[in-house]
DRENSEZA-87521 format. One line per 8 residues: number of its first residue (from 1); their letters; for each residue x, z, y of C-alpha. Coordinates in steps of 0.02 Angstrom, whole numbers. Layout:
N
NUM	a	X Z Y ~ ...
//
This chain:
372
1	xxxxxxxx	2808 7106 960 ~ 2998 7070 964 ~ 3091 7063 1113 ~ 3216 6947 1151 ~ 3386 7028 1219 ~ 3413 7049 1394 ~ 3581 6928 1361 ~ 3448 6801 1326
9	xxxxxxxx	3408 6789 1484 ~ 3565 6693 1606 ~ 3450 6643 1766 ~ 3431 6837 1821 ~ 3598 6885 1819 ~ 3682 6926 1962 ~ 3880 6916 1984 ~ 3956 7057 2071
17	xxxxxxxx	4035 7074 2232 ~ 4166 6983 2243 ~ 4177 6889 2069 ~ 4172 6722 2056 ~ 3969 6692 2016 ~ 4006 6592 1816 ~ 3795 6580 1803 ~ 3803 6463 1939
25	xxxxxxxx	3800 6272 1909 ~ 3963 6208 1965 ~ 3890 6024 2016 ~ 3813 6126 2190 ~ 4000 6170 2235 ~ 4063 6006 2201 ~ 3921 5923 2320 ~ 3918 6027 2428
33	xxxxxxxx	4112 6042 2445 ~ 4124 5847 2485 ~ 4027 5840 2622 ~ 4125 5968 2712 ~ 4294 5895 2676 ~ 4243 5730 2734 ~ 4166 5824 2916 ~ 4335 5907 2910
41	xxxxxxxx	4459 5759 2889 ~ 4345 5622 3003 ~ 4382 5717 3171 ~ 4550 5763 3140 ~ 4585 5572 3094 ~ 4498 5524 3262 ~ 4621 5660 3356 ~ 4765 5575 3296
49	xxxxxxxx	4718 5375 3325 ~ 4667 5445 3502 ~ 4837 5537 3539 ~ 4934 5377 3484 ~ 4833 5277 3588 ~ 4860 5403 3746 ~ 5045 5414 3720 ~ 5067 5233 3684
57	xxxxxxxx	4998 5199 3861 ~ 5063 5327 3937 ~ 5248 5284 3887 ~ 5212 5104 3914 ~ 5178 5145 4106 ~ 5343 5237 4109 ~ 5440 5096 4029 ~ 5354 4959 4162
65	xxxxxxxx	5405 5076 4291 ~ 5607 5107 4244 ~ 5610 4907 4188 ~ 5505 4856 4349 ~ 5628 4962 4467 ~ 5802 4922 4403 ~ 5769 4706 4388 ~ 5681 4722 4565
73	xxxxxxxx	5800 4825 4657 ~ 5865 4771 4810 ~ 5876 4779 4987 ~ 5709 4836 5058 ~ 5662 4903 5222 ~ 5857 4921 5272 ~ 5853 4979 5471 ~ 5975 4869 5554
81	xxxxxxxx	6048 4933 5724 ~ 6103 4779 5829 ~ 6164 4795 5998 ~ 6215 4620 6088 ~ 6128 4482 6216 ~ 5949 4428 6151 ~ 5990 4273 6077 ~ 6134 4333 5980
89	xxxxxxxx	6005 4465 5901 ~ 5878 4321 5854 ~ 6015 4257 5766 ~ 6047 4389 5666 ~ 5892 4419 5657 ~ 5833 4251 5560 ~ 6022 4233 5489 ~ 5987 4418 5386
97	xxxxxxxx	5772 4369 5345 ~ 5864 4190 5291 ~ 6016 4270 5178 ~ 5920 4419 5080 ~ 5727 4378 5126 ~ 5633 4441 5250 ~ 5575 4625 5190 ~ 5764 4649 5177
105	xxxxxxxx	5788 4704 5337 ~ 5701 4790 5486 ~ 5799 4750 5658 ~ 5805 4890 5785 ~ 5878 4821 5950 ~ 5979 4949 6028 ~ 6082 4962 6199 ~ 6250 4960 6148
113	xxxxxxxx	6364 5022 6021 ~ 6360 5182 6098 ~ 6182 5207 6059 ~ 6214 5088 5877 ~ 6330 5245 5819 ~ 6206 5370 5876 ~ 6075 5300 5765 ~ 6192 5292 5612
121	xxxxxxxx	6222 5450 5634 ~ 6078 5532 5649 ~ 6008 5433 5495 ~ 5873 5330 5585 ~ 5973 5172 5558 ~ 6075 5114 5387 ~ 6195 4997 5454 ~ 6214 4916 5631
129	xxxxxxxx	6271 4750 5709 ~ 6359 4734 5874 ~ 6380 4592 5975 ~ 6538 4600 6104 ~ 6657 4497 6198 ~ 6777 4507 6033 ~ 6621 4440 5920 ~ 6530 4558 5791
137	xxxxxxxx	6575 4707 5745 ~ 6476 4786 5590 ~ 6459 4996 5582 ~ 6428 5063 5423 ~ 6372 5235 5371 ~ 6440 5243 5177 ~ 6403 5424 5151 ~ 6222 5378 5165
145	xxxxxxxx	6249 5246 5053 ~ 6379 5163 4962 ~ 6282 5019 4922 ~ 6196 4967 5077 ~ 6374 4980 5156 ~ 6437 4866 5037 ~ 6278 4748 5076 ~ 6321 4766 5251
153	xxxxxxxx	6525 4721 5232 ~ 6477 4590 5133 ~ 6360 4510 5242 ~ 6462 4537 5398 ~ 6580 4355 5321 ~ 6419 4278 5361 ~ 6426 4315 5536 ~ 6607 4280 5588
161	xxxxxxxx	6664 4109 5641 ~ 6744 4015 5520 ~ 6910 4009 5594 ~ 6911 4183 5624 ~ 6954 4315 5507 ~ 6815 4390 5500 ~ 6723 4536 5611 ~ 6773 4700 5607
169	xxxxxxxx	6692 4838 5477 ~ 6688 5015 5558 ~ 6638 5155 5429 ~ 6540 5282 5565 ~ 6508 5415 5437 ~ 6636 5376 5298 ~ 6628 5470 5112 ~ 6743 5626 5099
177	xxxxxxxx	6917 5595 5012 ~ 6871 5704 4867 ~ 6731 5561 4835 ~ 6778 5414 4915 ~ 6651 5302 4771 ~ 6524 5398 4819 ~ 6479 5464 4647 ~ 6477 5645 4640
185	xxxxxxxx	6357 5687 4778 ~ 6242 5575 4680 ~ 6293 5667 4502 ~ 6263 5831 4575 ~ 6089 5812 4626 ~ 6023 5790 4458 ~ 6059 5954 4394 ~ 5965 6036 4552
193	xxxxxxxx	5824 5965 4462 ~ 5883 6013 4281 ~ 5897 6190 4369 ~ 5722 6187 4428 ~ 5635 6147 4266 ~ 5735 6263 4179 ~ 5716 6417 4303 ~ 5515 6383 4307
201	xxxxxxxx	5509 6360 4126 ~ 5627 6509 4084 ~ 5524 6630 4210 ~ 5338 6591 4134 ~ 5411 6624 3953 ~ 5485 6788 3983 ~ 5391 6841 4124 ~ 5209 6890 4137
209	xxxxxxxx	5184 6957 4321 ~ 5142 6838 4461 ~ 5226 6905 4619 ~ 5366 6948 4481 ~ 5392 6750 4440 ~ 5385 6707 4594 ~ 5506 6817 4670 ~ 5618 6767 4506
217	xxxxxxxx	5604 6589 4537 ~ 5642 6587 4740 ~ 5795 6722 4706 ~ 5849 6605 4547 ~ 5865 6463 4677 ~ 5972 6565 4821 ~ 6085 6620 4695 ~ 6093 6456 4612
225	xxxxxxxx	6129 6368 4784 ~ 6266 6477 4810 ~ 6333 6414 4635 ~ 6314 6243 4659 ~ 6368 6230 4840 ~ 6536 6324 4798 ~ 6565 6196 4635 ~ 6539 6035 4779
233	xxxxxxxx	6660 6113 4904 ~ 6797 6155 4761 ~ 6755 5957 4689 ~ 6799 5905 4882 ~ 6617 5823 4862 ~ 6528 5909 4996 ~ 6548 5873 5182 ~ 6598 6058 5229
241	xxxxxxxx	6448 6123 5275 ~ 6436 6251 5147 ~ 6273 6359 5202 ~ 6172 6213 5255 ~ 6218 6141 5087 ~ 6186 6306 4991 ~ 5998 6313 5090 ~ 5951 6136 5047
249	xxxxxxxx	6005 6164 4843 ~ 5913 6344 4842 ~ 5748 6256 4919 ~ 5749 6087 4807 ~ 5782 6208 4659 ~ 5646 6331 4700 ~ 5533 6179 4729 ~ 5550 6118 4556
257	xxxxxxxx	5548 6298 4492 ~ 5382 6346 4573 ~ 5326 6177 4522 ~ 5345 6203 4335 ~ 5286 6370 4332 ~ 5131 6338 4444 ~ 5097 6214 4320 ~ 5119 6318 4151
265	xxxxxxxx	5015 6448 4216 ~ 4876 6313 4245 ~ 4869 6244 4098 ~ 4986 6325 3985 ~ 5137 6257 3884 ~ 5078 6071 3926 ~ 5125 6114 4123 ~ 5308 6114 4077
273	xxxxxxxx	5292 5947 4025 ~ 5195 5895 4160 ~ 5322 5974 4270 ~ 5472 5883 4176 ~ 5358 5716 4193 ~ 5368 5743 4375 ~ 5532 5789 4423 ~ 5649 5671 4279
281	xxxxxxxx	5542 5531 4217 ~ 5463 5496 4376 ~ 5525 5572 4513 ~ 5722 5545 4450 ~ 5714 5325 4446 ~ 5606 5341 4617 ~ 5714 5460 4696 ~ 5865 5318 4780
289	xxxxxxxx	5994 5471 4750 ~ 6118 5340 4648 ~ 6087 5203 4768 ~ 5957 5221 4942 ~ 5767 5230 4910 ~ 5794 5073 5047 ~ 5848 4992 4879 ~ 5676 5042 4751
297	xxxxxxxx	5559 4877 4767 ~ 5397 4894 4863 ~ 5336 5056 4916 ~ 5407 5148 4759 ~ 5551 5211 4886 ~ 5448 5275 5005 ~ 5335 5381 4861 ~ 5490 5440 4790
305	xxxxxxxx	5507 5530 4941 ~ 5360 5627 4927 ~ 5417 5706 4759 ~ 5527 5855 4763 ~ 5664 5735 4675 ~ 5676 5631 4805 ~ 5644 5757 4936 ~ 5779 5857 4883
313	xxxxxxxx	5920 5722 4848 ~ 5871 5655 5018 ~ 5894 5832 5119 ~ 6063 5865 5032 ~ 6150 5711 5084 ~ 6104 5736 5234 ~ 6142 5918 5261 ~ 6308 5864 5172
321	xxxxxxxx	6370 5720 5270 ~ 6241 5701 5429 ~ 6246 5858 5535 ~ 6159 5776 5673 ~ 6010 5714 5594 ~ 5822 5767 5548 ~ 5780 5866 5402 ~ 5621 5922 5452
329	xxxxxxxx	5535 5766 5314 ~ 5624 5821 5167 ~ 5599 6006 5201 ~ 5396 5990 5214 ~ 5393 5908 5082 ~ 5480 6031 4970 ~ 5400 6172 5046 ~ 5220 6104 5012
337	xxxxxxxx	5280 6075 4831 ~ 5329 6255 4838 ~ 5182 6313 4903 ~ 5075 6224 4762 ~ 5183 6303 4646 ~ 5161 6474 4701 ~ 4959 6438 4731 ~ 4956 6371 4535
345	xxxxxxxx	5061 6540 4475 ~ 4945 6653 4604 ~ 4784 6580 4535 ~ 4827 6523 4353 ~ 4789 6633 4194 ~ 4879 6557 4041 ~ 5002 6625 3964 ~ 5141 6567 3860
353	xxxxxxxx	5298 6647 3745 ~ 5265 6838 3695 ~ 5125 6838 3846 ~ 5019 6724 3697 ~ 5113 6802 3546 ~ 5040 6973 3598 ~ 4879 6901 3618 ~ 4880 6838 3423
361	xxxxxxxx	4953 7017 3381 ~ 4807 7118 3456 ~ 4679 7041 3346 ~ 4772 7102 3186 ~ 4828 7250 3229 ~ 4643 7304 3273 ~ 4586 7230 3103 ~ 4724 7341 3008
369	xxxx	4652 7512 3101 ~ 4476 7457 3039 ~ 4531 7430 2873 ~ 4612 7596 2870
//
């Protein structure tokens, strides 16, 4: 018998390692190549109509919050000192509800004007209204706020008697010279809060040790209080209390720092935008630095207090230009947010910058040592 060449035969041969297999039907590659490029492109195509949809309605929230808070701003809450017989404060009392509604106002009656000063001066009262033998006399405070003591001078025509000239505006705690608008003590609390996003952000990149980020981010903040408070005093901004000022810039910048950092460590690189989503897109328009939370509509003013933004614009003011007054609010508050942020670096594992760049070098550089 003849046998037929081993050539003859193309269903036993095997390719070697490594080479493309040419005995192979190419119509099983092409099937079998569609499927998976379909599984591949369907979730990815999902991902994406998913992360429009999140962002869409998660920037649409933040645009109904700046639009809803600048065309509904307005006197809300404002504590009104007034000082005078009873009937003269019911009168002021429904004149102001009448004039700018009534959750414009809040009426504290008070003594005298004595007691009317007292109140503006420690901060538990924004304006105040006294009754005397003269006629009214309005006290303002415009280094808590510009605009509410414009409010209140502007108002005070509505209680003189026509005839008159009007009743006298006292400023009790008046704006330095160096800032008589009002405009820099407001300008110079946003970069506290540049200053904490940055520090946090710049100390989880390069650094890798807890108690070493930490201790960055708190001695970041003295130092940077220092810096800040000396720029305000050369500026004639600040009200010449430079280590109470210094103290309430270090704390409201190691708030934010801590903050951010906490956060990164959390979750990673998503916590610094978490941390920038609390401290400028929210916590910046709900803050009342440029204005008085007594001005945010609802109780927006009152949660804008609760965030280190607010917190911190609030305590330097008042450090600044209010010697006599309470800080123990604004303080809490920033030390809680301080302590979360410490808790979250403490406790958190992830890793960003070279600590996650040496992570995706390890795997390589054991594969090359294999290989060799």
């Amino acid at each position: 018998m003849t046998q037929q060449p081993m050539s003859s035969v193309p269903a036993m041969t095997t390719a070697p390692s490594g080479a493309p297999d040419t005995g192979t039907p190419d119509t099983g590659a092409s099937v079998s190549g569609s499927p998976t490029s379909v599984k591949r492109q369907h979730p990815e195509g999902a991902r994406a109509v998913a992360l429009v949809l999140a962002l869409t309605a998660g920037l649409s929230l933040i645009l109904a919050l700046f639009v809803g808070v600048a065309v509904n701003s307005g006197p809300n809450g404002v504590t009104l000192a007034v000082a005078g017989p009873p009937a003269a404060v019911e009168q002021i009392r429904a004149g102001m509800g009448q004039q700018a509604g009534p959750e414009a106002f809040e009426i504290t009656v008070v003594p005298d004007e004595a007691a009317a000063r007292s109140a503006l001066e420690e901060r538990t009262a924004d304006g105040a209204i006294v009754i005397g033998a003269n006629g009214p006399m309005v006290l303002t405070a415009s280094a808590g706020s510009p605009a509410i003591a414009q409010l209140l001078t502007g108002a005070a025509t509505q209680l003189a008697n026509p005839a008159a000239a009007g009743p006298a505006v006292v400023d009790v705690v008046a704006l330095p010279s160096g800032d008589a608008r009002g405009l820099g003590l407001a300008s110079g609390s946003f970069p506290m809060i540049i200053a904490g996003l940055a520090l946090g952000a710049a100390c989880v990149i390069a650094l890798r040790n807890k108690w070493t980020i930490i201790a960055t981010a708190v001695g970041g903040a003295a130092v940077i209080g220092v810096s800040f408070a000396g720029i305000l005093a050369w500026l004639g901004v600040s009200g010449g209390h430079f280590l109470n000022e210094a103290l309430a810039i270090a704390l409201t910048v190691a708030a934010g720092a801590l903050l951010v950092a906490g956060l990164a460590r959390l979750v990673g690189a998503a916590g610094i935008g978490l941390g920038a989503l609390t401290l400028l897109l929210i916590g910046n328009p709900l803050s009342g630095i440029a204005t008085s939370p007594r001005f945010l509509p609802g109780p927006w003013g009152d949660f804008g207090q609760w965030l280190p933004t607010g917190a911190g614009g609030t305590l330097l003011r008042t450090v600044s230009y209010f010697p006599e007054a309470s800080v123990a609010w604004p303080v809490t508050i920033l030390l809680g947010w301080a302590l979360l942020g410490a808790l979250g670096v403490i406790f958190g594992r992830a890793t960003i910058g070279h600590g996650s760049a040496k992570t995706a070098v390890e795997p390589a550089g054991q594969h090359e040592a294999i290989a060799v």
